[in-house]
N, C-alpha and C positions, 0 to 999 in steps of 0.2 A: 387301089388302096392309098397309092402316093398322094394321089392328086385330091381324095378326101381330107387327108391328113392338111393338105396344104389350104383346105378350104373353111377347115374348122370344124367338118365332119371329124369329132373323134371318139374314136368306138374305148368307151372308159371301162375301167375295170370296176366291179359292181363296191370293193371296197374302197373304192374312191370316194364313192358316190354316196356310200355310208358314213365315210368318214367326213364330210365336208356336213352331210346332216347334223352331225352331231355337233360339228363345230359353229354352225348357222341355229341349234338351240339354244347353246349353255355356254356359250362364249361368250357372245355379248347381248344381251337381255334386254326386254324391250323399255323396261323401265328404269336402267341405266342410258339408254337413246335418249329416251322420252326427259327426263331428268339432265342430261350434259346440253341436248337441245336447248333447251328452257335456260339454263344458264348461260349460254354461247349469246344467243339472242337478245337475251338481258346485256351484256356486254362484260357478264362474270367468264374470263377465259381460265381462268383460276378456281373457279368453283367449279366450271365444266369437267375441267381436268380431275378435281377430286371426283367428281361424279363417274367418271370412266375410270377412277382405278389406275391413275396417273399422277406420279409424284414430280413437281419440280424444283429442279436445285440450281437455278439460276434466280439471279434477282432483277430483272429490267430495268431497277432503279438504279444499280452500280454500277448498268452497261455504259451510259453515258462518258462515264470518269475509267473505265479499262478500257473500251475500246470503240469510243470515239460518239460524237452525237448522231451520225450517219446510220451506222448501224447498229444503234440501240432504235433509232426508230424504224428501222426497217422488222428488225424483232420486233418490237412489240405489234404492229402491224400485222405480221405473221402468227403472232398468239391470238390476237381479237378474233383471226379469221380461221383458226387452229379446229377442229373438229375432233376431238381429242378421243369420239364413239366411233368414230369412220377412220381413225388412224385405228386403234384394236380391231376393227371388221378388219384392216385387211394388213395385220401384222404378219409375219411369216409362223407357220407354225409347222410341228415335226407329226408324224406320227407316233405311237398309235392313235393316240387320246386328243390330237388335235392341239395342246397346249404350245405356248408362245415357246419359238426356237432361244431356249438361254441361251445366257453370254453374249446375247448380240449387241454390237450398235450400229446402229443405221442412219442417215445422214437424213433428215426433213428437206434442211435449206442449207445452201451453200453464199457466202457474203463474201464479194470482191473488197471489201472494206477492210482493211488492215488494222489490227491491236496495236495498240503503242508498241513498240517494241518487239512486234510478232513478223513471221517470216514465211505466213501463209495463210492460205482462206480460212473462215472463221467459220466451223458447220453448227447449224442446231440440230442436236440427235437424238436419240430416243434409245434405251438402254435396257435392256431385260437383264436380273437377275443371273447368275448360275445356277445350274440344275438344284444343289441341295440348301438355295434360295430362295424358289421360286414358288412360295406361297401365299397366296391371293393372286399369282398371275401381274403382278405389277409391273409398272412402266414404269421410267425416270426420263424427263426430261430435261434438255443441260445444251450446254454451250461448250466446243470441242477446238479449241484451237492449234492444237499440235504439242501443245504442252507437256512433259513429261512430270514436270512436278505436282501434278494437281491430286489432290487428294483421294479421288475417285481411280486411281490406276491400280491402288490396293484393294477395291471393293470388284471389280469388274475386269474381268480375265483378260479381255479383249476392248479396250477403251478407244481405237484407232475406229473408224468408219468403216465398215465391210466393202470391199469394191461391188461383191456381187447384190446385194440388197443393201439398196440407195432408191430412196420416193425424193431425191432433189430434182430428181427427174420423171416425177412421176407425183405429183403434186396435187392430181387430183383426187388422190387417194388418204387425202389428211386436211387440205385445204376448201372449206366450202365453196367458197370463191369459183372454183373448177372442178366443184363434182360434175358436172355436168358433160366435161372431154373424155371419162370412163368409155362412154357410148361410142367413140370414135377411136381412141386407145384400144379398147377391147377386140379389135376388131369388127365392128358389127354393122360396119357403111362400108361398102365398096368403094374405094380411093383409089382405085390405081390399077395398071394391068398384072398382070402375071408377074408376082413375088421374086421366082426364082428360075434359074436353069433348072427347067424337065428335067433334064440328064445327072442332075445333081439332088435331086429329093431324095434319092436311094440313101444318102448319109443319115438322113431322119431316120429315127426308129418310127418304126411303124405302134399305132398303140396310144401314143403320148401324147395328151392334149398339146401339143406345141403352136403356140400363132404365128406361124411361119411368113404369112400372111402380112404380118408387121413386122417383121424383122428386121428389112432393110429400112423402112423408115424411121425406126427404134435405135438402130446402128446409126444411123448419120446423128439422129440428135445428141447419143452417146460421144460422136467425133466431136462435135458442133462445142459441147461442153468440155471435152480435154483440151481446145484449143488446134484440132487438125482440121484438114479437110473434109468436107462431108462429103463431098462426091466422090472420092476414091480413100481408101483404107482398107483394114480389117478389123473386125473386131471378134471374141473367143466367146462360144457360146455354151455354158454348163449345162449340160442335159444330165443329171444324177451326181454318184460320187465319181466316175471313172469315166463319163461318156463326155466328149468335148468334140467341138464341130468349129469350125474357122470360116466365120463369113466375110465374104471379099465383095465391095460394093466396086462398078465398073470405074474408068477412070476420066470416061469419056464423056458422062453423066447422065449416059442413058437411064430408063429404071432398071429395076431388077439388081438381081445378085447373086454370085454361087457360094456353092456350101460344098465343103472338103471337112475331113477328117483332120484335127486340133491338133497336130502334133507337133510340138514347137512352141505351141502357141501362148505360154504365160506370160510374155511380155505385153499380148497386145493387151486393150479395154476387154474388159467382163459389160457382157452385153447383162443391164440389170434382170434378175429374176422376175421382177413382175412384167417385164418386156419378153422373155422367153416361154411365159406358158400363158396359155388361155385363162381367163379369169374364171376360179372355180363357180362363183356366181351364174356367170354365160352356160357351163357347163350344166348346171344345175335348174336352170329353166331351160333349155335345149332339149333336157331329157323331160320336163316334165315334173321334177320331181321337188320342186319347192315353188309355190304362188309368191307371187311378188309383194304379198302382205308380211311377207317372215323374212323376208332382205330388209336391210338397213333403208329407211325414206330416200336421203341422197341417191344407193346405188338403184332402187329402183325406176327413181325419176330417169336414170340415168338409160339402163338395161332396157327398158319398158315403153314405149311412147305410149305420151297419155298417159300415161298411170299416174293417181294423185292420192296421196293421202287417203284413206276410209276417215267419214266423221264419226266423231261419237254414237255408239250404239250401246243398245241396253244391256245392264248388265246381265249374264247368264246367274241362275241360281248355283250357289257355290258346293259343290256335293261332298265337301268334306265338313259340313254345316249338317249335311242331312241326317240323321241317325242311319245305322250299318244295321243289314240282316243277319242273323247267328241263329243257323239249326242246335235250340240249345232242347235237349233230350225228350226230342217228340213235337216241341214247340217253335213258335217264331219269334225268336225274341230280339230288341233291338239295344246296343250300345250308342253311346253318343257321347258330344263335351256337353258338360255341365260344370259351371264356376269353375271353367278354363282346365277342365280334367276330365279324360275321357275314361267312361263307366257304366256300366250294363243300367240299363235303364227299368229293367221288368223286376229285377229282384229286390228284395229289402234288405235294407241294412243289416240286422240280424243273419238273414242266411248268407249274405257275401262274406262276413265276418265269418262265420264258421267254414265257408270255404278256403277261405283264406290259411283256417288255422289249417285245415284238413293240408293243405299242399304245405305247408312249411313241415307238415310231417309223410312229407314224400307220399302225401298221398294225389290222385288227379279228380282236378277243381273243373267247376263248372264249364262249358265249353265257352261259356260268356268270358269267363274270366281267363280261359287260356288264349282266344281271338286278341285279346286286350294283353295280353302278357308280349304273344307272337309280332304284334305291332309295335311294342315299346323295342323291343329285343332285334328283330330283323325284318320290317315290315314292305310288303310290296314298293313302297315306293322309295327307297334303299337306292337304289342303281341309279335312282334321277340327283338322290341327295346327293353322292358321290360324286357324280360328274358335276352339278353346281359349287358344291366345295372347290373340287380340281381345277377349274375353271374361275376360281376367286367371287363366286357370286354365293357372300355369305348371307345375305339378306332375304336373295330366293329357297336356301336353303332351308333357310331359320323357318321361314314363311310356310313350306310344304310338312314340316314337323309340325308346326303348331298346329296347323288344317287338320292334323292327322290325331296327336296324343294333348293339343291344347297347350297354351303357354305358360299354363303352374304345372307341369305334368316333371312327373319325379322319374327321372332318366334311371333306366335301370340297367344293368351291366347285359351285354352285348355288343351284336357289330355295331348297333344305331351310334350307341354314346362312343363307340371308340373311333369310330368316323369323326364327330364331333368334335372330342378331346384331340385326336390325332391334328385333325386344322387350327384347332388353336396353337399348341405346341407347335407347328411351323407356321404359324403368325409373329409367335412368339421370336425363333430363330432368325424370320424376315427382318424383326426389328431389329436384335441384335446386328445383324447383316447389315443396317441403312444405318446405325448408331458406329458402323466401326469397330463392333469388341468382337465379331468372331470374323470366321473364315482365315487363309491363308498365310503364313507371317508368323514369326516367332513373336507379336505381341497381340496375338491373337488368341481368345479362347478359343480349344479346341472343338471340333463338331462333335457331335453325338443323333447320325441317321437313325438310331435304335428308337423309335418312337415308342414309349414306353407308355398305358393309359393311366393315365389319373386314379389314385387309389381314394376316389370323395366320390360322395355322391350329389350331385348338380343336380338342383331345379333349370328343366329348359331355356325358363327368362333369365338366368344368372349367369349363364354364359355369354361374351365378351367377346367381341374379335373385334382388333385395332389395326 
């Protein structure tokens, strides 16, 4: 079982496996790739970025004059060649629902280059919201110099760089340039002999995708960058909230390495997260259970030899286009949009109107017109809107609605519109949030989680999210 474990044999638990599905559907969308692509390439890094649902609050233009011409041009370098869709593939995320770990920042790139005036490395990070923030799933991108004044230390719980989740060391996971070292990162070439001491895998849990496999040569690079030794040290490895293992690379410079139990050990480096587990990707074509068409381009070039792009293929016929079957009392009758409103198709005008009247006096209306009711109000495809909302993709969202009730369709009270209403009003609070008037601080307005629904009645296309 050890020795699978150290192989990248790892026996996953089946809500893993679920849960990385979901986050490989509604995370990041293919027509946000397809669209941040298109602008990266154009040499829009700035458009890319809005494309992916990425805010920046730096300006390249003022790096010159703060903090020197060296490394403003090494930034902008790093933004041209910034993949702003492949840094959200592989942002860290929590359970259950897969969404970006709030409060974090995380470290892109690290500059040797010193700020006028500054007294240490210069990082570009990347920032997520606080939980009762964190609407549309946004990203901020920024420039992190150690400053305590800056304005952003009131907006962002945690403004300092995470030790444990850092891509300055892991660069192929945001930079185009090096998607391509994923395939050797990940584990998935054979580099080297035997990872570890036998006698020492017993510390690994058994279970947990761990790439054990890369550890030690993930630890030396980790040394390599604090400035120590890479042939001998330690470094502390996070397995959960409580589990911690202490790996000690030899001194002598042979390979390999042993693994002991962490106790003691917060002093040393935080061996990074994305260096401690198996990439859920690898795990996910391993088992089988995602084709390489539904991975991001980059990581499948990557994970896949030979894999290339699929070209254009014809479009499928759109079946929310189609008219709907409805046993209406004996008969087959079919509903559909018509003039961007979905409406039973076989009855006349006249008799829909008298059904009409008949239910507003509590009486039960046509089966046509209850199907058409049941869809406005709580409709099969409900659970998909919800996780794209959750997930900040308000355009897939919009998009599966309109396929559904049409895009002049008069929203009717139910879960459908309170799902809706609910994501704008935390669009709404995101903004406040990125403008400075709420969250924490006595000059702060106060929060209000009570998501209250809209007492108006919205036409579908009147709805708004900024």
């Amino acid at each position: 079982m050890l020795t699978s474990v150290a192989n990248g044999d790892t026996r996953l638990p089946s809500w893993r496996l679920s849960f990385w599905l979901r986050v490989r559907e509604f995370a990041v969308p293919p027509s946000m790739i397809e669209t941040a692509t298109a602008r990266r390439l154009a040499g829009d890094w700035a458009g890319a970025c809005a494309a992916a649902g990425i805010d920046v609050d730096l300006a390249p233009r003022a790096l010159a004059r703060s903090h020197g011409h060296e490394l403003a041009a090494q930034v902008r370098d790093d933004l041209r060649h910034l993949a702003p869709d492949l840094l959200r593939w592989h942002m860290p995320r929590i359970a259950p629902d897969g969404l970006l770990r709030p409060g974090l920042t995380l470290s892109l790139a690290r500059y040797g280059v010193l700020g006028r005036g500054r007294g240490g490395p210069v990082h570009l990070v990347a920032r997520t919201p606080p939980a009762w923030a964190d609407a549309g799933q946004r990203i901020s991108l920024a420039l992190w110099d150690g400053s305590r004044s800056e304005a952003d230390t009131r907006r962002y719980p945690h403004p300092r760089p995470n030790r444990r989740f850092r891509l300055d060391l892991h660069r192929h996971l945001w930079d185009a340039r090096r998607a391509h070292e994923l395939r050797i990162r990940a584990g998935t070439v054979a580099d080297g002999p035997p990872p570890a001491d036998p006698d020492s895998l017993h510390e690994v849990p058994q279970g947990l995708p761990c790439a054990v496999d890369r550890w030690a040569a993930e630890a030396r690079t980790l040394l390599r960058a604090e400035g120590r030794p890479s042939h001998a040290g330690a470094v502390l490895v996070r397995l959960g909230g409580r589990h911690r293992l202490v790996l000690e690379l030899p001194s002598d410079e042979s390979p390999g390495m042993r693994i002991s139990a962490g106790r003691g050990g917060s002093s040393l480096p935080v061996l990074p997260d994305a260096a401690t587990w198996v990439p859920p990707d690898l795990d996910l074509l391993r088992k089988r259970a995602i084709d390489a068409e539904r991975l991001h381009p980059l990581v499948a070039s990557a994970l896949v030899p030979g894999w290339s792009p699929p070209g254009p293929s014809r479009a499928a016929p759109d079946p929310a286009k189609q008219p709907r079957i409805v046993e209406c009392r004996g008969s087959r009758h079919r509903i559909g949009l018509v003039d961007g409103v979905l409406v039973p198709l076989d009855h006349d005008p006249a008799e829909i109107r008298r059904e009409e009247l008949l239910a507003e006096l509590t009486g039960t209306p046509l089966p046509c017109l209850r199907e058409i009711d049941e869809a406005h109000r709580r409709p099969d495809c409900l659970t998909g809107v919800r996780e794209r909302l959750d997930h900040g993709d308000i355009a897939g969202a919009l998009a599966v609605v309109e396929g559904l009730l049409g895009p002049e369709a008069l929203l009717r009270e139910g879960a459908l519109r309170d799902e809706l209403e609910a994501a704008a009003q935390r669009r709404l609070t995101y903004g406040l949030f990125r403008a400075g008037l709420i969250g924490h601080g006595p000059d702060r307005l106060p929060t209000d989680d009570r998501r209250r629904p809209l007492r108006r009645r919205w036409r579908l296309n009147s709805l708004t999210f900024y």
